[in-house]
C-alpha positions in Angstrom: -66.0 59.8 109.0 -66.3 62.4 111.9 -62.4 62.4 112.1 -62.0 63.1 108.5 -64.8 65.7 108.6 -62.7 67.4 110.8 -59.5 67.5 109.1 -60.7 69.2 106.2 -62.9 71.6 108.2 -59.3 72.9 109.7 -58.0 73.0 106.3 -55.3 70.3 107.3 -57.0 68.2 103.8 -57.3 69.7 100.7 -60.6 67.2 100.3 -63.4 66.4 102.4 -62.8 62.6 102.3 -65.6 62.3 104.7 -68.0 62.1 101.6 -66.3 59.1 100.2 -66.7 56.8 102.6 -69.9 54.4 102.7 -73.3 55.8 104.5 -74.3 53.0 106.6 -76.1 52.9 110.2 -74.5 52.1 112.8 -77.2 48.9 114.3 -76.9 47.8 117.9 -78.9 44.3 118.5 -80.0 43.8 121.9 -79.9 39.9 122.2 -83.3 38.6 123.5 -84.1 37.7 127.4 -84.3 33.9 127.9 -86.1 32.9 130.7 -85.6 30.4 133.0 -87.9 26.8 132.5 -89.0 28.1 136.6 -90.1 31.3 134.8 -91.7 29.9 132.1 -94.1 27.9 134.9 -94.4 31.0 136.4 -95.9 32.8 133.8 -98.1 29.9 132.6 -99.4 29.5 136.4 -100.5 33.0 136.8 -102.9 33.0 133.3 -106.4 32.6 134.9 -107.9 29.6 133.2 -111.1 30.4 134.7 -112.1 32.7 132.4 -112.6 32.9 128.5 -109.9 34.9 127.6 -107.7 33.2 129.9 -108.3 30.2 128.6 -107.5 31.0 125.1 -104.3 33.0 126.0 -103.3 30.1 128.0 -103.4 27.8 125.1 -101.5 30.2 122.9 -98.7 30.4 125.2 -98.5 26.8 126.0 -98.0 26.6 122.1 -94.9 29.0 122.3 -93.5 27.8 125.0 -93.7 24.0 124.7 -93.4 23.8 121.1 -91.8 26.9 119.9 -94.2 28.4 116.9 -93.9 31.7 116.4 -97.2 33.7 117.6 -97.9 34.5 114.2 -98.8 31.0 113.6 -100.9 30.9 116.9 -102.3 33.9 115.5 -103.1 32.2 112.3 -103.2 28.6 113.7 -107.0 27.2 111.7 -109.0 24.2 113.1 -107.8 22.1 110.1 -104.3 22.5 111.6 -105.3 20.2 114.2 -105.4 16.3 113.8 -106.5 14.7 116.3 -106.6 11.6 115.5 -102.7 11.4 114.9 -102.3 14.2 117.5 -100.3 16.5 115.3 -100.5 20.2 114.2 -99.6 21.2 110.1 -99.2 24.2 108.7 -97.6 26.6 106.5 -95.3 29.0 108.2 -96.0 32.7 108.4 -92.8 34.0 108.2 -91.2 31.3 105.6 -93.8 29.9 103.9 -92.2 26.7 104.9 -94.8 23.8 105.8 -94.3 22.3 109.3 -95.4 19.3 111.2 -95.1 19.0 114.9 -96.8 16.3 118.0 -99.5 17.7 119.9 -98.9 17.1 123.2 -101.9 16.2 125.9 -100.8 19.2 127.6 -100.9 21.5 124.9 -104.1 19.2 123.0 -105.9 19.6 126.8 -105.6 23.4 126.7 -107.1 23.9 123.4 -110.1 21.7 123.8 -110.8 23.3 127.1 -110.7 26.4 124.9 -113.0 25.1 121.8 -115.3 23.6 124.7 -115.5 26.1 127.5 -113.9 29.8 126.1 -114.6 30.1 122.2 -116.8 32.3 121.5 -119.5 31.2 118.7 -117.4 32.2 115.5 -117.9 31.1 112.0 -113.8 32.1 112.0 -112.1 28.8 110.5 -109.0 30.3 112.9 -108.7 28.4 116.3 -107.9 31.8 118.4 -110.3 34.7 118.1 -111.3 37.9 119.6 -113.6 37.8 122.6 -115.4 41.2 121.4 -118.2 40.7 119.2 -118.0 40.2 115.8 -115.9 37.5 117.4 -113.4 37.8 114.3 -109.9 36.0 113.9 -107.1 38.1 115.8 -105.1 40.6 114.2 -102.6 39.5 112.4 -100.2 42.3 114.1 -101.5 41.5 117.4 -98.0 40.4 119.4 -99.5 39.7 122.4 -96.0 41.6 124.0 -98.6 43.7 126.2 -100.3 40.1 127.8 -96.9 39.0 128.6 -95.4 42.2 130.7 -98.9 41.8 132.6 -98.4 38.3 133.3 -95.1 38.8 134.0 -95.7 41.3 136.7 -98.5 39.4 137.9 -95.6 36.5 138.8 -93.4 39.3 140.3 -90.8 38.3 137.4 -88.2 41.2 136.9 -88.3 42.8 133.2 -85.2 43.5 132.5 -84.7 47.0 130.8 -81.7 46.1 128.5 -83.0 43.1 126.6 -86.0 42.8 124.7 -88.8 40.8 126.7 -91.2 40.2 123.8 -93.1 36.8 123.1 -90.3 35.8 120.7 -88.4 35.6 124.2 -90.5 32.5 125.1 -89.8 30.8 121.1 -86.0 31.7 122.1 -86.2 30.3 125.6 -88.0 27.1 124.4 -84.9 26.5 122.0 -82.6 27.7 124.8 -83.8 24.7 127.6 -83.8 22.4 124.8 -80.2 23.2 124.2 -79.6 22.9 127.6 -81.0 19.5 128.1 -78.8 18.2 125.6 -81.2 18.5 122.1 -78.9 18.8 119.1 -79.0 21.9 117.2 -80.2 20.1 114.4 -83.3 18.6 116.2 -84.0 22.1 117.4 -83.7 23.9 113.8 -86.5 20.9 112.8 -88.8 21.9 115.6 -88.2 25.6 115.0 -89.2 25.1 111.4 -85.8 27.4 110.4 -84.7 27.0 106.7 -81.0 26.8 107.5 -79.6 25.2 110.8 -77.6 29.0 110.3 -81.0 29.9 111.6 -81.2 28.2 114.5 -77.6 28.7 115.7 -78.2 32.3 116.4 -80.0 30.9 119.7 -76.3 30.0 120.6 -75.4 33.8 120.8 -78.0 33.9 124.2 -76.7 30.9 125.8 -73.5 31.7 127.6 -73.7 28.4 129.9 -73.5 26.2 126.9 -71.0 28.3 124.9 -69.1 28.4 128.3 -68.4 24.3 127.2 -67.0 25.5 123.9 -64.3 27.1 125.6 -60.8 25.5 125.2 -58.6 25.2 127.9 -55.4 27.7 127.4 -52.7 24.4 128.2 -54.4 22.7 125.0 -53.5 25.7 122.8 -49.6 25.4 124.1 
């Protein structure tokens, strides 16, 4: 466009073809940071469970990061979510509207009753996160929790790297990432995820070079 600007500017086109072409944005996506499982129990182990607050932020990122829910469905996640006697979470997704069913671990399970028990503030709130300020109201849906992250990541001394984007979406990715790793089809993963297409889920392929390092073909095969 810029070229053909500047041929008719120095009268070398009798048109300014410039105008015909499409006006589109130019997009550059910066693929998210995936964090190493060592990281991961990194940042989990620096979340002081002593306290209220850390109590409930530990459970939410124990559900991101060993289950892979978005955190707008922590956000959102309601006390009749929970089963417990079949150990399971249900819910309708945020983003999709899709309904998704997924084993409570004792892990996860252990963090959230230590929450209900020890860290929930009295709430009539039928959400199982809420704020610690009174009125004691559900979260914010916007709340992204991106600013509890960069502090707990510099509380682990963990490097933020500058040309990624280090959100807690990086945590969903790096959970679907390790699975990947361990040998977890892509089609188990796009079940856990809750993705409507496995299309979906295969965009966590794009961030893992070791395992698209195995796709590679060997030149001799191609002769």
């Amino acid at each position: 466009g810029s070229y053909l600007k500047w041929l008719y500017n120095h009268k070398m086109t009798d048109k300014d073809y410039s105008l015909q072409l499409p006006n589109f944005k130019a997009i550059v996506s910066k693929l998210p940071h995936i964090w190493k499982s060592e990281d991961i129990e990194k940042i989990l182990s620096v979340i002081d469970t002593a306290s209220p607050v850390g109590k409930r932020n530990y459970a939410m990122f124990l559900l991101i990061a060993r289950m892979g829910l978005r955190i707008s469905d922590v956000v959102g996640l309601k006390l009749s979510h929970i089963d417990w006697m079949k150990n399971c979470i249900s819910f309708s997704q945020q983003k999709t509207g899709n309904n998704l069913s997924l084993p409570l671990s004792k892990e996860v399970g252990m963090a959230i009753v230590s929450y209900l028990r020890d860290g929930r503030p009295p709430s009539t709130a039928d959400v199982v996160f809420v704020g610690h300020n009174a009125p004691f109201a559900p979260l914010a849906k916007h709340n992204n929790f991106n600013s509890e992250l960069r502090s707990y990541l510099r509380r682990a001394g963990i490097e933020i790297p500058k040309e990624k984007h280090t959100g807690m979406h990086t945590l969903r990715h790096s959970f679907a990432s390790n699975m990947l790793k361990s040998g977890t089809s892509v089609q188990e993963i796009s079940q856990i995820l809750g993705h409507s297409s496995i299309s979906s889920t295969e965009t966590y392929l794009r961030v893992d070079l070791d395992q698209l390092r195995l796709c590679s073909l060997n030149c001799e095969v191609l002769i």
